[in-house]
Each structure stands twice: as C-alpha cells, then as structure tokens.
C-alpha positions as CSV (number, residue, x, y, z in Angstrom):
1,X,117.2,133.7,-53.7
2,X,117.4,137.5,-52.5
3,X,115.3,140.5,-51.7
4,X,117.0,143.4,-50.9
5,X,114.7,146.6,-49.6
6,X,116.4,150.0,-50.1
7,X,115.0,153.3,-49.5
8,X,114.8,153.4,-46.1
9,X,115.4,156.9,-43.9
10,X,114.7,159.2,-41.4
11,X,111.7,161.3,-42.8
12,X,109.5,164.0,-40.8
13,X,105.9,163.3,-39.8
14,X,103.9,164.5,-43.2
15,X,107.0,162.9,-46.0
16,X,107.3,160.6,-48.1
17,X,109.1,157.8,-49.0
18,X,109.8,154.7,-51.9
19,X,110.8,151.8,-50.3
20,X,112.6,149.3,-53.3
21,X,112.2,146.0,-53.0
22,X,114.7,144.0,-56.4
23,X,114.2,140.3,-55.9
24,X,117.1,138.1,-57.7
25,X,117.2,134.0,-57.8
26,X,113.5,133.0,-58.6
27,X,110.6,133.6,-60.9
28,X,110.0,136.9,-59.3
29,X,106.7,137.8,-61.3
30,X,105.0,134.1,-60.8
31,X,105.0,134.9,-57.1
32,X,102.5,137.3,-55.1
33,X,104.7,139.7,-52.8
34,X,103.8,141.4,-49.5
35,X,105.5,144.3,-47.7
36,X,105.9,143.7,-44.0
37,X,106.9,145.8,-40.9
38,X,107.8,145.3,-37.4
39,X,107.4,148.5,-35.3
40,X,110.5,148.4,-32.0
41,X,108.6,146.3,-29.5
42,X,105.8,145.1,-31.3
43,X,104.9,141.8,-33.6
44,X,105.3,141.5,-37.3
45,X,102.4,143.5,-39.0
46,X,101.3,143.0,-42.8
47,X,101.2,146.3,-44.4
48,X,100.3,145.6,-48.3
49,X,100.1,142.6,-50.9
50,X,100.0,142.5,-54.3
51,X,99.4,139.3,-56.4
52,X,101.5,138.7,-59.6
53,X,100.1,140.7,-62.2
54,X,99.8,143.4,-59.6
55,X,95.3,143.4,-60.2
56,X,94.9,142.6,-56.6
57,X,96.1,144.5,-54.0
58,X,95.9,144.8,-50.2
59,X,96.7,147.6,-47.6
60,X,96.2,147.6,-43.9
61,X,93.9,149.7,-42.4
62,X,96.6,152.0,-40.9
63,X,97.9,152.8,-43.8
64,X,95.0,152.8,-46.6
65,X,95.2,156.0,-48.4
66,X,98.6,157.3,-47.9
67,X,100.7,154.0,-48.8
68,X,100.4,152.8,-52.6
69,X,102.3,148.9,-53.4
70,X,103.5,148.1,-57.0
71,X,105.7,146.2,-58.7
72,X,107.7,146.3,-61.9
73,X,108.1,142.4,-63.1
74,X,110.0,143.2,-66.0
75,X,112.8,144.7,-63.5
76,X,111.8,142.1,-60.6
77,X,111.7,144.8,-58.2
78,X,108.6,145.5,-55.8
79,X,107.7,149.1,-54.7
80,X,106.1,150.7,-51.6
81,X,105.3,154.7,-51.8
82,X,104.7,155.9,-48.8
83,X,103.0,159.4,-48.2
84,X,102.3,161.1,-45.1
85,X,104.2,159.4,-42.7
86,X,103.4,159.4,-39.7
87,X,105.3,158.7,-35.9
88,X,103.8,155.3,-35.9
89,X,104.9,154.3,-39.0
90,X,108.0,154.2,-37.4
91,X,109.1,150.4,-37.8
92,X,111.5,148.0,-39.9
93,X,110.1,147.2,-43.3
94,X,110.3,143.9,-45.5
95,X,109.2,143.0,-48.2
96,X,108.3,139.0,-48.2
97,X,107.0,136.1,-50.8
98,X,103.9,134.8,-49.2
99,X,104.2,131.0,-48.8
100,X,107.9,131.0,-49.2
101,X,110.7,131.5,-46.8
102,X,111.8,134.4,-48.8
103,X,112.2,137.7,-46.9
104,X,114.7,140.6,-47.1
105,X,117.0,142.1,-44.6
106,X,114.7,144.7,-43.8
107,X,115.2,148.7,-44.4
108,X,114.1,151.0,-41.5
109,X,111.7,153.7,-41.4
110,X,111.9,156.4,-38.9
111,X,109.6,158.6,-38.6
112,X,110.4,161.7,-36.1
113,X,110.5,165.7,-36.0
C-alpha cells in the first residue's frame, strides 16, 4: 500500500494550491479518503473527507469555502484545491484512509509573504 501527496509549496497569503494524493496497492475507490494536516507545534487536524463515490463530503470549519476535496477513482488519485490560503494554513498535509493504517508521507504547505 502507498499514498504519495504531491503539490506541496511555498504560496503567498491569498494563492492557491492542488495538493495530489495517487494511492497504489489497494482498492482505492472502495475506501473513503480524508486529507489531514498537522500545523508545527500543534495536533493532527482533519481538514476534509470524501466517501467512495465522492457524494459525501466533509470540510472543517477553517477551511469551508476556500478548500474543495475530490477524487478521480479511475486514476486512484485523491485531490485537495486549496484557494486563499491563508498564514494558518500553514501545516503538513496528508492524505489518510479512515479505518486503515494507510497514510502518506505528508507534503508541506507554507504559507508566508
């Protein structure tokens, strides 16, 4: 099993970015996904879900509006858009299989002028 996130940078406060998650080794679209993020100093924080068919779909309040998850099962690859990024966005992101031990290396986000 792998996840591998990609699309990670340094961005300015207002930009945008697409973090990539491509999943490899299971039944990638039988399996609910979720993008996590640990900020330096701080706990893990669950930023967005999606189930399998991608019909349900979650986002933390701190990032409602300006973060949009998908996922392409056909390519086994999960998505995070990110718009207007702001200072504390500023963390490591994963993206994760809920229920599993599955969970990528992480790709960081930093957000700074």
């Amino acid at each position: 099993v792998q996840l591998v996130e990609s699309g990670g940078g340094l961005v300015q406060p207002g930009g945008s970015l697409r973090l990539s998650c491509t999943a490899s080794g299971f039944a990638f679209g039988s399996y609910a996904m979720n993008w996590v993020r640990q900020a330096p100093g701080k706990g893990l924080e669950q930023v967005s879900s999606i189930d399998s068919s991608g019909s349900r779909i979650t986002y933390a309040d701190s990032v409602k509006g300006r973060f949009t998850i998908s996922r392409d099962n056909a390519k086994s690859t999960l998505y995070l858009q990110m718009n207007n990024l702001k200072l504390e966005d500023t963390a490591r992101y994963y993206c994760a299989t809920p229920g599993t031990n599955y969970w990528g290396q992480g790709t960081q986000v930093t957000v700074a002028s």
